[in-house]
VEXMIDO-400425 format. One record per residue (C-alpha): chain; x, y, z; residue in one letter. Coordinates in Angstrom, 3 decimals, always signed. Layout:
BEGIN
+------+----------+----------+----------+------+
: unit :     east :    north :       up : code :
+------+----------+----------+----------+------+
:    A :        X :        Y :        Z :    a :
...
+------+----------+----------+----------+------+
This chain:
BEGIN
+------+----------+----------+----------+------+
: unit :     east :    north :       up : code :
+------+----------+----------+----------+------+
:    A :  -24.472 :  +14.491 :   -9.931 :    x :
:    A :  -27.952 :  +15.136 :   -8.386 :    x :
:    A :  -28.506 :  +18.612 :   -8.840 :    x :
:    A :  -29.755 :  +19.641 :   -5.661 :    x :
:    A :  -26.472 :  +18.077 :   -4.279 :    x :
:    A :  -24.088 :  +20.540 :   -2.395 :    x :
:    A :  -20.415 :  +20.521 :   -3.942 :    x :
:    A :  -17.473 :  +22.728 :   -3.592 :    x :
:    A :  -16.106 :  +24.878 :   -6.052 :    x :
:    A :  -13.779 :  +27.971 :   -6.180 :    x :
:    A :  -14.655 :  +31.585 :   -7.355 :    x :
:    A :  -12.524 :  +34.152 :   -9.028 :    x :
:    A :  -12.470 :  +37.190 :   -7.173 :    x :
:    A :  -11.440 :  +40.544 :   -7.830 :    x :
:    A :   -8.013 :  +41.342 :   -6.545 :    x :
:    A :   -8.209 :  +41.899 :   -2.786 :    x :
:    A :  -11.565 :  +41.092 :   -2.494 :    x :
:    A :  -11.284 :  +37.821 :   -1.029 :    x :
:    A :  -12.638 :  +38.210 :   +2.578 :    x :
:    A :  -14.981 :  +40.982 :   +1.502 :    x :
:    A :  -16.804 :  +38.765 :   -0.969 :    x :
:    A :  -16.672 :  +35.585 :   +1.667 :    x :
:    A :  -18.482 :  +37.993 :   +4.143 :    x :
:    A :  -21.290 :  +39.099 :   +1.267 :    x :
:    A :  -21.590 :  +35.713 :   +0.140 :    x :
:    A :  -22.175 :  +34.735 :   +4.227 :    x :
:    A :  -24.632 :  +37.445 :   +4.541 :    x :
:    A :  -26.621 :  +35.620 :   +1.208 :    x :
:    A :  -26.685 :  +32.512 :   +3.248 :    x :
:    A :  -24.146 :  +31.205 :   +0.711 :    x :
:    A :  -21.688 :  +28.611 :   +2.171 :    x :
:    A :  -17.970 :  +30.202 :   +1.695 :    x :
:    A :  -14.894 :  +30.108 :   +2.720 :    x :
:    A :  -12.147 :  +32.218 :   +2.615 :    x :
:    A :   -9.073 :  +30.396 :   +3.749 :    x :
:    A :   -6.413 :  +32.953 :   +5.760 :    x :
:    A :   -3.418 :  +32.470 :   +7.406 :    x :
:    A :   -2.383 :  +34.768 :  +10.364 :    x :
:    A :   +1.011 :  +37.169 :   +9.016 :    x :
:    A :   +3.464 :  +39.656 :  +10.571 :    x :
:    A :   +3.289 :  +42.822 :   +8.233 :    x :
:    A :   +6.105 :  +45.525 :   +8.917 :    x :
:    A :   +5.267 :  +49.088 :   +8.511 :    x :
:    A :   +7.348 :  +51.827 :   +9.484 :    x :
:    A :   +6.294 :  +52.418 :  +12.943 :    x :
:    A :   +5.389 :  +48.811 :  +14.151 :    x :
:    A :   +4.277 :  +45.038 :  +13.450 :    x :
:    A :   +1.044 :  +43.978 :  +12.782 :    x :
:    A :   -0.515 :  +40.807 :  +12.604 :    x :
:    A :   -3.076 :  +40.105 :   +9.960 :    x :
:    A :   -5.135 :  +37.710 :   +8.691 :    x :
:    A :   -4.080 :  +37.205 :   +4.939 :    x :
:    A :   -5.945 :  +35.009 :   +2.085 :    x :
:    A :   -4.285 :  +31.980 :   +1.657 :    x :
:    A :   -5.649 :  +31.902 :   -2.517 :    x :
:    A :   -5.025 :  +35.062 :   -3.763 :    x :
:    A :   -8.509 :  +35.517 :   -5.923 :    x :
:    A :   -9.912 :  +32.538 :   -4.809 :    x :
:    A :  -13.295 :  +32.038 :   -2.743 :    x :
:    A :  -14.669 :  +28.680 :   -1.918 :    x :
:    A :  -18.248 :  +27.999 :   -2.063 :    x :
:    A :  -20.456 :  +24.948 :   -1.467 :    x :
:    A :  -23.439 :  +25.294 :   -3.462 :    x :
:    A :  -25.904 :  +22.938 :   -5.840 :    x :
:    A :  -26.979 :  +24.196 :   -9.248 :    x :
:    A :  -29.788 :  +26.625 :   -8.410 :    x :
:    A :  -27.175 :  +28.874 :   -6.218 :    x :
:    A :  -24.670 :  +29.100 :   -9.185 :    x :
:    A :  -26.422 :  +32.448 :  -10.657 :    x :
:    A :  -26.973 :  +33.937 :   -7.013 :    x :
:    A :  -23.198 :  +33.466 :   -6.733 :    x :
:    A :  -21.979 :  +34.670 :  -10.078 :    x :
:    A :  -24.300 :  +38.025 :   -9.031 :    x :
:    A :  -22.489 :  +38.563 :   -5.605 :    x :
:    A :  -20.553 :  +41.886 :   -6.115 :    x :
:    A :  -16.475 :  +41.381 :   -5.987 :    x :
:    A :  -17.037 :  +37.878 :   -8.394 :    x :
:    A :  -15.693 :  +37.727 :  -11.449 :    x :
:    A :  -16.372 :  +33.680 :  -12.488 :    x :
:    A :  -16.117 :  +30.484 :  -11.387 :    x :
:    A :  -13.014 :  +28.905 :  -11.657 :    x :
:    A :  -13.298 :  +26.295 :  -14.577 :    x :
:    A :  -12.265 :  +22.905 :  -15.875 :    x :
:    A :  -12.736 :  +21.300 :  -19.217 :    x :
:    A :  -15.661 :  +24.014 :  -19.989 :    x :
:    A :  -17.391 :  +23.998 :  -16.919 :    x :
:    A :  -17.409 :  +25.089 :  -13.278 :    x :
:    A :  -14.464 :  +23.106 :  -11.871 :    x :
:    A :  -15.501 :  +20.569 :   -8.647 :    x :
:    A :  -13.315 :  +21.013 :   -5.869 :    x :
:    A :  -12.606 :  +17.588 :   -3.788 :    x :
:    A :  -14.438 :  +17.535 :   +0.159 :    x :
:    A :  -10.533 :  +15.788 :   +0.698 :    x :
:    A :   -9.032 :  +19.107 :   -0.742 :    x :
:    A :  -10.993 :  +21.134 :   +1.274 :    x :
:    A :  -10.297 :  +19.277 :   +4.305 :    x :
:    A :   -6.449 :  +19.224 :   +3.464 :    x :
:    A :   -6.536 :  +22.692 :   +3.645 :    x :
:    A :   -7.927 :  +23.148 :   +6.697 :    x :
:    A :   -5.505 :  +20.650 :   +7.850 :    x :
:    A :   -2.636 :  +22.104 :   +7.328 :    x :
:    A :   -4.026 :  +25.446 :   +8.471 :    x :
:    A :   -4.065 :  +23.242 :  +11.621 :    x :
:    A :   -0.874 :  +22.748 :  +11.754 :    x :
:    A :   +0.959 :  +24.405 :  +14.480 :    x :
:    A :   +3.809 :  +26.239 :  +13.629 :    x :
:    A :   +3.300 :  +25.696 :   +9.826 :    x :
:    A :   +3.803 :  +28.306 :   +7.209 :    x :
:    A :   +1.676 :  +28.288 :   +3.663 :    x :
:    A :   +2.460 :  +29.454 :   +0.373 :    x :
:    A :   +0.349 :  +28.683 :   -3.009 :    x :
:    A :   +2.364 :  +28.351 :   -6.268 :    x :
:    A :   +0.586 :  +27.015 :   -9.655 :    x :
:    A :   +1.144 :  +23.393 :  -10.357 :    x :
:    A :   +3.366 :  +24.458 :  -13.520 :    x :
:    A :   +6.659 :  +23.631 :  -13.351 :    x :
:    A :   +6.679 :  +21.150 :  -11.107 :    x :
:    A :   +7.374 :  +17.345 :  -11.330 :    x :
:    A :   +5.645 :  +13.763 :   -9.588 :    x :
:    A :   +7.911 :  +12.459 :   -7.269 :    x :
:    A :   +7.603 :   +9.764 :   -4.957 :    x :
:    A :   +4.764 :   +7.935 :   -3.042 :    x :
:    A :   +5.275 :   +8.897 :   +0.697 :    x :
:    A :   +3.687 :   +8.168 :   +3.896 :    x :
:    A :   +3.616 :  +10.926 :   +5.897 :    x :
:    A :   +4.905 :   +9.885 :   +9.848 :    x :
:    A :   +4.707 :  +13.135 :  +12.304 :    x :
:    A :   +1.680 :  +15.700 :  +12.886 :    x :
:    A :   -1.827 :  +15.724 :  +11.710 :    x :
:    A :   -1.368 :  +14.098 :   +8.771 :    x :
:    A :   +0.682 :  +10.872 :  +10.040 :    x :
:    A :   +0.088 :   +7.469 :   +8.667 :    x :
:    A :   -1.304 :   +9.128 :   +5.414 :    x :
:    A :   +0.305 :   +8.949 :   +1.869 :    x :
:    A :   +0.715 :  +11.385 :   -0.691 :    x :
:    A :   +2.723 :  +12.268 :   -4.066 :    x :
:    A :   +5.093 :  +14.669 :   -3.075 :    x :
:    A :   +5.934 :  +17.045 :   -5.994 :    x :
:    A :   +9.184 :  +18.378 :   -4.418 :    x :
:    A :  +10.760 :  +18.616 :   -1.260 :    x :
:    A :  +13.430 :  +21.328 :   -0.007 :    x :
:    A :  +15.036 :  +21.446 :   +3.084 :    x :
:    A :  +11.938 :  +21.713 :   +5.522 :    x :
:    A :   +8.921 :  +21.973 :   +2.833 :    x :
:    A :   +6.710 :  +19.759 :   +1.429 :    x :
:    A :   +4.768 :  +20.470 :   -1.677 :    x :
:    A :   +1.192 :  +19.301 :   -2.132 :    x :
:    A :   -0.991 :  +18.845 :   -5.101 :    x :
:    A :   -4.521 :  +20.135 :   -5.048 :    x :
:    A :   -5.444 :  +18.925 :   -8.607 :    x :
:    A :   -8.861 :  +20.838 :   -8.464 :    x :
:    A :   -7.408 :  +24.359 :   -8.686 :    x :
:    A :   -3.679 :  +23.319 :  -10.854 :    x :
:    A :   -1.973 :  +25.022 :   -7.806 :    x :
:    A :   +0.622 :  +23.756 :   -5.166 :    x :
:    A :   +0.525 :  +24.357 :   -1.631 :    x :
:    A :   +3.661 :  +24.242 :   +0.052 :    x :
:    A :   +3.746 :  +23.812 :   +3.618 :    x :
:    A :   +6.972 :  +24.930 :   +5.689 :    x :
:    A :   +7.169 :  +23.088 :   +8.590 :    x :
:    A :   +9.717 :  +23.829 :  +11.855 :    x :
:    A :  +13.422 :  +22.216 :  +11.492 :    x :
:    A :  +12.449 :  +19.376 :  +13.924 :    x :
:    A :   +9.196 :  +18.257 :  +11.565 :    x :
:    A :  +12.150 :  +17.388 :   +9.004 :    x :
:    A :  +12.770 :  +13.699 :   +7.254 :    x :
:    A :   +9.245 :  +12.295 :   +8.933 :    x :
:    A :   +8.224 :  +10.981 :   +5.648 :    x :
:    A :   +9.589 :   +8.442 :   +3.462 :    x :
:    A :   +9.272 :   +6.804 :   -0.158 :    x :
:    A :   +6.897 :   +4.132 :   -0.688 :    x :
:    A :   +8.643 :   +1.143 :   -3.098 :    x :
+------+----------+----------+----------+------+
């Protein structure tokens, strides 16, 4: 990898510092992203909608190796998430997957870790923004699909409305 070449990687934050740190690291000239996902919180005396990280702890940034240290001295950052001993490269298609399904109309996101679950079949995917592509889907359950972003070891399952349903099928 050229050095001076821009990749993506994820950043541990500190709890609840997600969108702070993505606006400091903005302010740097830093290229971040926070990835939210619009909520309806409940408090005693009315509803609120709120924009809510997606990755609990998790910043993305696309940097080359001379911004690593300017990162890693942004307050609100604890490390970079890593693989194998060193800063773990996060895929341009992961990224882009993301903001896919964020996309989505409708579609409701939740982020497990890839523990626990198991490779099931080869799919091609045929309704919405993602039609005509194929995937490994982990597990299905009535109207979810889980997908594998192998970058971070997490899952992100994407609960789609009743009528999105039975629009994919295995692959022989």
């Amino acid at each position: 990898m050229n050095a001076s070449e821009k990749k993506w990687f994820a950043v541990y934050t500190k709890p609840r510092w997600e969108k702070k740190v993505n606006s400091i690291l903005l302010l740097k000239g830093v290229a971040s992203w926070c990835p939210v996902q619009k909520t309806e919180r409940q408090w005693s005396d009315r509803k609120k909608i709120i924009e809510d990280p997606l990755f609990k702890s998790y910043v993305f940034v696309k940097i080359n190796d001379d911004e690593k240290l300017t990162v890693l001295q942004t307050e609100g950052i604890l490390n970079f998430v890593h693989f194998l001993g060193k800063p773990a490269v996060i895929k341009d298609e992961e990224i882009e997957t993301i903001k896919s399904f964020l996309l989505e109309k409708d579609a409701k996101i939740n982020i497990q870790s890839l523990q626990g679950f198991k490779e099931d079949d080869k799919v091609v995917i045929k309704h919405g923004i993602f039609m005509d592509n194929t995937g490994t889907v982990i597990r299905t359950a009535a109207k979810k699909i889980y997908v594998r972003l192998e970058s971070l070891d997490q899952v992100m399952i994407v609960e789609f409305p009743a009528n999105y349903a039975g629009h994919y099928f295995p692959l022989h």
